[in-house]
C-alpha positions as CSV (number, residue, x, y, z in Angstrom):
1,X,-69.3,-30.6,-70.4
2,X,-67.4,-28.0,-72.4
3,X,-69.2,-25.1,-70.4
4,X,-67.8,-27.0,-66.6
5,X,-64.3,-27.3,-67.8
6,X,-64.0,-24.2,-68.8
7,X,-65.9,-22.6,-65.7
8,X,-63.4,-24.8,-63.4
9,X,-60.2,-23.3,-65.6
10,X,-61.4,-20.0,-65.3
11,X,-61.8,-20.5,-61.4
12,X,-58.6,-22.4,-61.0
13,X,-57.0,-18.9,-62.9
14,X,-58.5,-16.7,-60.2
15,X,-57.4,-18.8,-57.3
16,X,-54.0,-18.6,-58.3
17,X,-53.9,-14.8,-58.9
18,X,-55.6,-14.2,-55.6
19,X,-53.0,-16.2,-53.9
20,X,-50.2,-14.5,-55.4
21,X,-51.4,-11.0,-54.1
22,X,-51.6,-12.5,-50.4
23,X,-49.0,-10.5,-48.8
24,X,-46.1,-12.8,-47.5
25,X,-44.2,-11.8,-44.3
26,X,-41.1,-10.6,-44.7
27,X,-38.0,-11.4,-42.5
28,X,-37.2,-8.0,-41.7
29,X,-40.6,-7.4,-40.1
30,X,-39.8,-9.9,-37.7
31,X,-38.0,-8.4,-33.9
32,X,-35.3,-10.2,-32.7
33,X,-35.0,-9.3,-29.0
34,X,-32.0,-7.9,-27.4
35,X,-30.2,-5.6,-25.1
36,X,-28.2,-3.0,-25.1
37,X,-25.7,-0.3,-23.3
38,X,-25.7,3.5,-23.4
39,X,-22.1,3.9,-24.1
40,X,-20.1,6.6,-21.9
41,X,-16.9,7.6,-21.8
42,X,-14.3,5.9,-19.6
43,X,-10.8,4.7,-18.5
44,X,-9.0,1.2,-19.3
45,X,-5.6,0.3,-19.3
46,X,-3.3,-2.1,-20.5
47,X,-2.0,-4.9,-18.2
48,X,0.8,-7.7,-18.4
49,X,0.1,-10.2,-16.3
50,X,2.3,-11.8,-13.4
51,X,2.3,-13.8,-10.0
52,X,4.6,-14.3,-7.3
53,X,4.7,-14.9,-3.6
54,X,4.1,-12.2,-1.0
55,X,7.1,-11.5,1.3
56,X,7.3,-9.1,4.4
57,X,9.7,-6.4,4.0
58,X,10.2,-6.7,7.6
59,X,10.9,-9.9,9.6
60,X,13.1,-11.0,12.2
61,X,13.4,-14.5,14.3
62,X,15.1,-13.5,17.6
63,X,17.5,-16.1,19.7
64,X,18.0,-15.9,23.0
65,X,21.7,-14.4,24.2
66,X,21.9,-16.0,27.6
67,X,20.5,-19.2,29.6
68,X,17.8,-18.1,31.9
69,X,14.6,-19.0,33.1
70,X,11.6,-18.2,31.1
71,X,9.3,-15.1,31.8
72,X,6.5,-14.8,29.1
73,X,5.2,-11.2,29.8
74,X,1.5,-10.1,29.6
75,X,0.5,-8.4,26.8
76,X,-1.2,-4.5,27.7
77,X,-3.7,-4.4,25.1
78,X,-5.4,-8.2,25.9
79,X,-4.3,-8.4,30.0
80,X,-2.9,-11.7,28.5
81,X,0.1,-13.1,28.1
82,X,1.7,-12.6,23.9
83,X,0.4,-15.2,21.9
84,X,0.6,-15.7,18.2
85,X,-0.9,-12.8,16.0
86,X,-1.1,-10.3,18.8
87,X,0.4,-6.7,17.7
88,X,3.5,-5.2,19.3
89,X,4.7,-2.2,19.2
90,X,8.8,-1.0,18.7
91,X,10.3,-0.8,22.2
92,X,7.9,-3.5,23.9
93,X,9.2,-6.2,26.4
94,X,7.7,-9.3,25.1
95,X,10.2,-12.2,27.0
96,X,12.2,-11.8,29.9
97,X,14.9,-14.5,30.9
98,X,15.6,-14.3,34.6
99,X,19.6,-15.5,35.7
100,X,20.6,-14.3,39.1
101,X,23.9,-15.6,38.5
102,X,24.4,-13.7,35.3
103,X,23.3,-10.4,37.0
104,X,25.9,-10.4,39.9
105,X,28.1,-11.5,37.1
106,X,27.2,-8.0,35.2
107,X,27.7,-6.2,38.7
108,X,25.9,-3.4,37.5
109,X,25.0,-1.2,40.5
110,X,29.0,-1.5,41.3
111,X,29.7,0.1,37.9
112,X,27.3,2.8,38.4
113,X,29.1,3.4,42.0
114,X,32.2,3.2,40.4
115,X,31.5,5.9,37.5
116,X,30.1,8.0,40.0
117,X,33.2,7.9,42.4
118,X,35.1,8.6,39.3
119,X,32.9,11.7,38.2
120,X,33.5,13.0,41.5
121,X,37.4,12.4,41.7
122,X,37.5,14.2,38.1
123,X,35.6,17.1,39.8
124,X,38.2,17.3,42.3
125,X,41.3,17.2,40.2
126,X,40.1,19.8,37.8
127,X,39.5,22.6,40.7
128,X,43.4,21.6,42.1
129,X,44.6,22.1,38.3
130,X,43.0,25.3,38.4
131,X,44.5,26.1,41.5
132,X,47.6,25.1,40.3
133,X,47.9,21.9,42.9
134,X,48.0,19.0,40.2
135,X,49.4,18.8,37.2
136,X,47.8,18.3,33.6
137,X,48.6,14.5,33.3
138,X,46.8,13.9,36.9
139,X,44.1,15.8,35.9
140,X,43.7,13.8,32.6
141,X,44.4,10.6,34.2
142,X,41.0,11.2,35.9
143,X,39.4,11.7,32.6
144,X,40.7,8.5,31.8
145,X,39.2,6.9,34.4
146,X,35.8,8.8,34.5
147,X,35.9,7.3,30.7
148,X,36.5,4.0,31.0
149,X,34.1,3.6,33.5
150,X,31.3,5.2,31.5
151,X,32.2,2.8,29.2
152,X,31.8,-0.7,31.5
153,X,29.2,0.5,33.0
154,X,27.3,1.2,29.0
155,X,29.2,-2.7,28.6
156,X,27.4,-4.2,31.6
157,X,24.0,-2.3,30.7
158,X,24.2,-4.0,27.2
159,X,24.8,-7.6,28.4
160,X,21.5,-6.8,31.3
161,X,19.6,-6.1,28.1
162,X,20.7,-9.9,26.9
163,X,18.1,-10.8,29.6
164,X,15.4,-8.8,27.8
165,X,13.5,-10.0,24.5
166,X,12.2,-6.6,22.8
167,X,10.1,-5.8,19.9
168,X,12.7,-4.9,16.9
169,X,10.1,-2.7,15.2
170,X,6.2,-2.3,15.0
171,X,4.4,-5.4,13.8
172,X,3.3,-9.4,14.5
173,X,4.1,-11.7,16.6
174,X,4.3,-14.8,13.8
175,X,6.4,-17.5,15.6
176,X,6.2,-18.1,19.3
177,X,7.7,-21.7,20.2
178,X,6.6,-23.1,23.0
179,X,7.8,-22.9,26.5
180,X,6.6,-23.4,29.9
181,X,7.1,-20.8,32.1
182,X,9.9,-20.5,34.5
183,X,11.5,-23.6,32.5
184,X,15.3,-22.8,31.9
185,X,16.2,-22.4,28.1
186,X,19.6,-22.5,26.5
187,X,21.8,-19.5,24.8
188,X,20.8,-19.8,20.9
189,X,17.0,-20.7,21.8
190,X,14.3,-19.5,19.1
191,X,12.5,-17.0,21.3
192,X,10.0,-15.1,19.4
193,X,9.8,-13.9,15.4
194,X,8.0,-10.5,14.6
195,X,6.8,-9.5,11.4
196,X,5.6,-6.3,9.7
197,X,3.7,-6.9,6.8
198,X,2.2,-3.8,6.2
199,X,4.8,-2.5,3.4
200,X,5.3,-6.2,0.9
201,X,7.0,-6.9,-2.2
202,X,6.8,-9.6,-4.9
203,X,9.6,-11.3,-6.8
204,X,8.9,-11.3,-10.1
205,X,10.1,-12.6,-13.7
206,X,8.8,-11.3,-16.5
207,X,8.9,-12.6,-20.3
208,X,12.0,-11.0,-22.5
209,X,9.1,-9.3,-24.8
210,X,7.6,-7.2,-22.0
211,X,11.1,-5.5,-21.1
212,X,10.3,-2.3,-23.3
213,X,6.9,-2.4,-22.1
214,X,7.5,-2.1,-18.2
215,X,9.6,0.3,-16.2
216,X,10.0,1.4,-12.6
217,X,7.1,3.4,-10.9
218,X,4.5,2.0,-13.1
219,X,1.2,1.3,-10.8
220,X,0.6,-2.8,-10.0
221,X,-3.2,-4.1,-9.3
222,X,-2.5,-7.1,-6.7
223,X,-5.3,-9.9,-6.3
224,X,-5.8,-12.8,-4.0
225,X,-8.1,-15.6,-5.1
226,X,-9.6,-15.8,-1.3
227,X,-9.9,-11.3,-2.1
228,X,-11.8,-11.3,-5.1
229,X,-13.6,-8.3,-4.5
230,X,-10.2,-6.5,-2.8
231,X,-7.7,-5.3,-5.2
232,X,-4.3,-3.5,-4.0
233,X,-2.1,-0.9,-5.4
234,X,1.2,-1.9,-5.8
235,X,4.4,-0.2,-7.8
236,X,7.4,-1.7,-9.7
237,X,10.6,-0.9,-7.6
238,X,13.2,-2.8,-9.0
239,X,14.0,-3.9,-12.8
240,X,17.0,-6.0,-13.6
241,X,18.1,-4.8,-17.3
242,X,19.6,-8.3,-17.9
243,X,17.7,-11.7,-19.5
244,X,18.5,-15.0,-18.1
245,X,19.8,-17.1,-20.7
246,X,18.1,-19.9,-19.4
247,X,14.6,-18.8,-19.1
248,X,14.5,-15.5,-21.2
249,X,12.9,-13.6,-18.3
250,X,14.1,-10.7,-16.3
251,X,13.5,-10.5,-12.6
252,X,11.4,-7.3,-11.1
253,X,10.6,-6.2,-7.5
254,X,7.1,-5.1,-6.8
255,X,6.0,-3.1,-3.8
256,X,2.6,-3.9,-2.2
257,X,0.7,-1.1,0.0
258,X,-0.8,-3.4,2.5
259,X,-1.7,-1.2,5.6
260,X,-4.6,-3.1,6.2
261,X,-3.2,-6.5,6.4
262,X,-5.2,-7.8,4.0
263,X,-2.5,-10.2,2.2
264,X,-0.6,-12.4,4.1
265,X,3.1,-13.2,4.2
266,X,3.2,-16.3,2.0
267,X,0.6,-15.9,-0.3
268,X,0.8,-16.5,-4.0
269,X,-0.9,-13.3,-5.9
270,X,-2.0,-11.8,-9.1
271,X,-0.2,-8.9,-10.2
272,X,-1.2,-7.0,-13.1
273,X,1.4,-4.4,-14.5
274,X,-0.3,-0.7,-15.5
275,X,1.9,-0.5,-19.3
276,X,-0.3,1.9,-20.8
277,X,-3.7,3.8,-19.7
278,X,-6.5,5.3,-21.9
279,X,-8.4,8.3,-20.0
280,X,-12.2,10.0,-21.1
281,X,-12.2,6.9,-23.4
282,X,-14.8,5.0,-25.2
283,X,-15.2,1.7,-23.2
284,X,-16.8,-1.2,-24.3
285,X,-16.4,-4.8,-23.3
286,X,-14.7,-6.9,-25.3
287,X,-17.2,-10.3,-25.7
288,X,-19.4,-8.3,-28.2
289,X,-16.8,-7.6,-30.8
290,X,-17.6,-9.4,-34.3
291,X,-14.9,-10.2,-36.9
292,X,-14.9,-11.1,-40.4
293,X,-11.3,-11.3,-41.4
294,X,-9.9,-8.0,-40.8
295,X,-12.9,-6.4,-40.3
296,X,-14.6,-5.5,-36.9
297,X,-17.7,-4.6,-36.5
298,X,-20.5,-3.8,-33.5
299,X,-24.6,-3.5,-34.1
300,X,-26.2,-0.2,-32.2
301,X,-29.7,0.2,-32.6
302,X,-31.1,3.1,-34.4
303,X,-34.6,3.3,-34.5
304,X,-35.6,0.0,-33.7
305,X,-33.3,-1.4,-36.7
306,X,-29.8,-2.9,-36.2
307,X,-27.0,-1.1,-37.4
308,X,-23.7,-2.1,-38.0
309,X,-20.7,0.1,-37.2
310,X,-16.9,-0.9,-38.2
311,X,-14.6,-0.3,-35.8
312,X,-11.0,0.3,-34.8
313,X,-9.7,-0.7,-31.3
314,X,-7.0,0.1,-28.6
315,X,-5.9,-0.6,-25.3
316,X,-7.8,-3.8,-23.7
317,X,-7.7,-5.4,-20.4
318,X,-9.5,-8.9,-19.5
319,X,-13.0,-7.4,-19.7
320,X,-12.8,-4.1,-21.5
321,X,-11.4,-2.5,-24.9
322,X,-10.7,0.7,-26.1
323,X,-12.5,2.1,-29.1
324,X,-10.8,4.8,-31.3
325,X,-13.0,5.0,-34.0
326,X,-16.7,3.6,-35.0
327,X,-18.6,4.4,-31.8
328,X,-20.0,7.4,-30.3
329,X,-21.2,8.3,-26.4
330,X,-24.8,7.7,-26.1
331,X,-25.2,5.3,-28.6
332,X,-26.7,1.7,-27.8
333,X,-24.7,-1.0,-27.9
334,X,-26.4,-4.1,-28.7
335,X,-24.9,-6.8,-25.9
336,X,-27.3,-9.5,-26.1
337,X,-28.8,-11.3,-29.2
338,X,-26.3,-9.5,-31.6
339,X,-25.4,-13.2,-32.3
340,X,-27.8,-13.7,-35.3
341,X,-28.2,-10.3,-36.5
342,X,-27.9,-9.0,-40.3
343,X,-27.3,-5.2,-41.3
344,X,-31.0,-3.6,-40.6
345,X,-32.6,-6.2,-39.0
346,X,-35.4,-5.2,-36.6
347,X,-35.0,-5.7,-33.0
348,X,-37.2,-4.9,-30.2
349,X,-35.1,-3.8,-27.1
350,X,-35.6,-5.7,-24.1
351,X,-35.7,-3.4,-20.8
């Protein structure tokens, strides 16, 4: 009995050592998958951030000057008669009113006679004053006349262009009220309104703490939630230098290049103010940034091993941040599954 217990004891001893010199697997060893990005070099800029309504610079509702009946005319480029949205350029006759009563009121073709007879007469005196057969005053009497009659006849020319409806300047057609043609319509009648909406601007008001950050000519990115894959450039015009006591703003202008007519009079956009701009920068995005009370830090792999780096940051937008010291170009930025990484941890990267 003494020789089995002491057998089993003896076993029971070498179990134990040979389980302690198992090897035991080691955290380290173990690869946490992730992903990464080859940093290079960049821009990024900081924004403020504003909205506003879209206006045309250019607009105008036109009333009609005189009763007449209506004459819609046919637009060139469609064969059709002007309809909302068509295109119209400076110059072009888009309404007539027709009033045969108010032309042989205007008389013109008896103006025109009666300049010409006048032109003539003047002709005539100033070869008899040079002949010596009027006198001055006769012959300047006739310069009064030719003048005056240049001038009813430029009078009457005016008031047969009431008749006309013309386009002010190149652009839209955005209002076009309804009439049937050849219907009579009264003087003071909304005829047509034309808009060009190629050149915009935005109203703006901006918080008090931003007025030593913007100032005229700084570049504007302008967004439309029905564009979200069209930004475009705009420019601060206008600054007031005084704060409303009522709502601590301060009102700005913002111009919008809009030559291709892709924002429309009315709409409510996203303008983001160019403050400050970092070129040939190191650019990462911002969601990957750790923090431990002041402290921020990225991981870069290295050999298959995590590495942190501390960092020191700059300029940000809404995506992207600056980084002025702590990072390198070329060197892979862990993006995905940094979340549970410690310093050297192994990590396989994920193509």
């Amino acid at each position: 009995m003494k020789l089995k217990s002491v057998f089993f004891v003896l076993t029971s001893v070498v179990a134990l050592a040979a389980c302690r010199n198992q090897p035991q697997s080691n955290q380290n060893d173990i690869e946490t998958p992730v992903s990464v990005l080859e940093i290079k070099k960049g821009s990024v800029s900081k924004l403020i951030n504003t909205s506003g309504t879209a206006q045309s610079i250019n607009g105008v509702e036109l009333n009609s000057e005189t009763t007449g009946l209506y004459r819609l005319q046919t637009n060139g480029r469609t064969g059709k008669p002007f309809k909302l949205g068509d295109a119209v350029k400076k110059g072009q006759l888009i309404i007539r009113l027709d009033n045969e009563e108010y032309e042989n009121g205007i008389a013109i073709e008896s103006k025109k006679l009666n300049l010409e007879i006048s032109e003539q007469e003047q002709s005539k005196q100033k070869a008899l004053y040079e002949k010596g057969g009027v006198t001055l005053s006769e012959m300047r009497n006739t310069d009064v006349r030719v003048t005056n009659a240049r001038y009813e006849l430029e009078n009457a020319q005016i008031n047969l262009e009431k008749m006309n409806i013309y386009a002010p300047f190149d652009g839209v057609i955005v209002t076009l009220p309804h009439y049937t043609q050849n219907s009579k319509v009264s003087q003071g009648s909304l005829m047509v309104g034309v808009m060009d909406y190629s050149s915009m601007y935005v109203e703006i008001n901006l918080p008090e703490s931003n007025i030593e950050y913007v100032q005229t000519n700084q570049p504007v990115y302008i967004t439309h939630y029905t564009l979200p894959y069209d930004t475009l450039k705009g420019i601060i015009s206008e600054l007031s230098p005084a704060i409303s006591t009522e709502t601590r703003t301060f009102k700005g202008i913002i111009l919008i290049d809009n030559k291709a007519l892709k924002i429309r009079p009315g709409m409510f956009v996203k303008a983001d103010i160019v403050v400050d701009k970092a070129e040939n920068a190191i650019v990462i995005p911002k969601n990957v940034i750790l923090s431990n009370r002041n402290r921020k830090y990225v991981y870069i792999v290295e050999k298959n091993t995590a590495v942190v780096k501390n960092i020191t940051t700059g300029l940000e937008d809404e995506d992207n941040i600056e980084i002025k010291e702590g990072l390198w170009e070329n060197d892979n930025l862990i993006i995905r599954g940094y979340e549970t990484l410690r310093e050297n941890s192994r990590v396989k990267v994920l193509k």
